[in-house]
C-alpha positions as CSV (number, residue, x, y, z in Angstrom):
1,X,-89.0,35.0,22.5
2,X,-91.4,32.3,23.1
3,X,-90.8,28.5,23.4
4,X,-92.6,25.4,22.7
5,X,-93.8,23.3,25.9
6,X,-91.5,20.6,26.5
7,X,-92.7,17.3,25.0
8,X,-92.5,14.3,27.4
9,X,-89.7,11.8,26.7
10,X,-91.9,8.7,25.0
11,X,-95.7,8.6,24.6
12,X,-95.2,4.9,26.5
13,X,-93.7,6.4,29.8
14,X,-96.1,6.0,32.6
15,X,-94.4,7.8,35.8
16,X,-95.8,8.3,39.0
17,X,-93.3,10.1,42.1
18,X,-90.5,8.8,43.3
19,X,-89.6,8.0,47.1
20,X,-86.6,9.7,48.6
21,X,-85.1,6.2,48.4
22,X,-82.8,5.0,45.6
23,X,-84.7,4.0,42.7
24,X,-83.9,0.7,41.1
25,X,-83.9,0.4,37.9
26,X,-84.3,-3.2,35.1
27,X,-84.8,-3.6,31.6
28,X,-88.0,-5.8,31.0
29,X,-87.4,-7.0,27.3
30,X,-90.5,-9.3,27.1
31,X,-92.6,-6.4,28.7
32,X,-94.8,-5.1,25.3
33,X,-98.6,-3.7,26.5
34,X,-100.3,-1.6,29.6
35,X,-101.6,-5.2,31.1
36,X,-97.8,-6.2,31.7
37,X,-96.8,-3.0,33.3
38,X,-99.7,-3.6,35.0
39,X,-98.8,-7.0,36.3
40,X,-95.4,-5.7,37.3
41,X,-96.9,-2.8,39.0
42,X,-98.7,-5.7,41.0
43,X,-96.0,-7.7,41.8
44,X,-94.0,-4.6,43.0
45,X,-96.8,-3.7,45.7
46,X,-97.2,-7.0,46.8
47,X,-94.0,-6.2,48.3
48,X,-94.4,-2.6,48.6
49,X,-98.0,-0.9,48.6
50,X,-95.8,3.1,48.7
51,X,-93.7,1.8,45.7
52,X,-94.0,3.8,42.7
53,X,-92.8,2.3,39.4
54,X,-92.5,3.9,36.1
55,X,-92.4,1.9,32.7
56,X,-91.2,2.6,29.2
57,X,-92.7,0.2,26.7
58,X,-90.1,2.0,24.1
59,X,-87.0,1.0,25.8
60,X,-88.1,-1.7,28.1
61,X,-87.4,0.2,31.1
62,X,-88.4,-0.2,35.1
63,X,-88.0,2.3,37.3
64,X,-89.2,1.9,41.1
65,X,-88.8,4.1,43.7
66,X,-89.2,1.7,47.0
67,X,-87.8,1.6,50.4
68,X,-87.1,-2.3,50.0
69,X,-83.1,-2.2,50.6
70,X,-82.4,-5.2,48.4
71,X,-83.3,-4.7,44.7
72,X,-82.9,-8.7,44.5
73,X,-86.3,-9.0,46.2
74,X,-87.8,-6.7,43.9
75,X,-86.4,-8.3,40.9
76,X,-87.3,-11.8,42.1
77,X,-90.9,-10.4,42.5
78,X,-90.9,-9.2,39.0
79,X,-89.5,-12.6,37.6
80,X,-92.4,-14.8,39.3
81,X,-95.0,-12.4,37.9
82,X,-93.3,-14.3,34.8
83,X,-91.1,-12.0,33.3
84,X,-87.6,-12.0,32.1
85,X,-85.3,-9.1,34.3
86,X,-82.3,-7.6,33.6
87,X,-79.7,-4.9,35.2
88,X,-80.1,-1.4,33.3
């Protein structure tokens, strides 16, 4: 018996490996195109060049994978690259 390949889990989900750290994880509800994952991704690596974030424009979920211990930082980074950020 054969299978079908596995489909990926949304067409929007841009992943990249994760760190051996924790990820954190936000919703982004105002986050709607490539050019503001884009400016989140920069906002994260001004922090943290060896983060690695994933986005889903579907749910409006964050994931990064970054050695920065306090997710408040990352989340304040994310906010003054003028988005709204809330726990997942």
């Amino acid at each position: 018996m054969t299978f079908p390949p596995p489909q990926p889990l949304s067409n929007n989900l841009k992943e990249h490996p994760m760190p051996k750290s924790t990820p954190i994880q936000f919703k982004v509800p105002d986050m709607d195109c490539q050019s503001c994952i884009q400016s989140i991704e920069s906002a994260v690596h001004k922090l943290d060049p060896d983060a690695h974030v994933s986005a889903d424009l579907d749910t409006k979920l964050v994931i990064i994978g970054t050695d920065i211990p306090e997710a408040h930082e990352v989340m304040e980074a994310i906010q003054s690259a003028g988005f709204e950020v809330e726990a997942a």
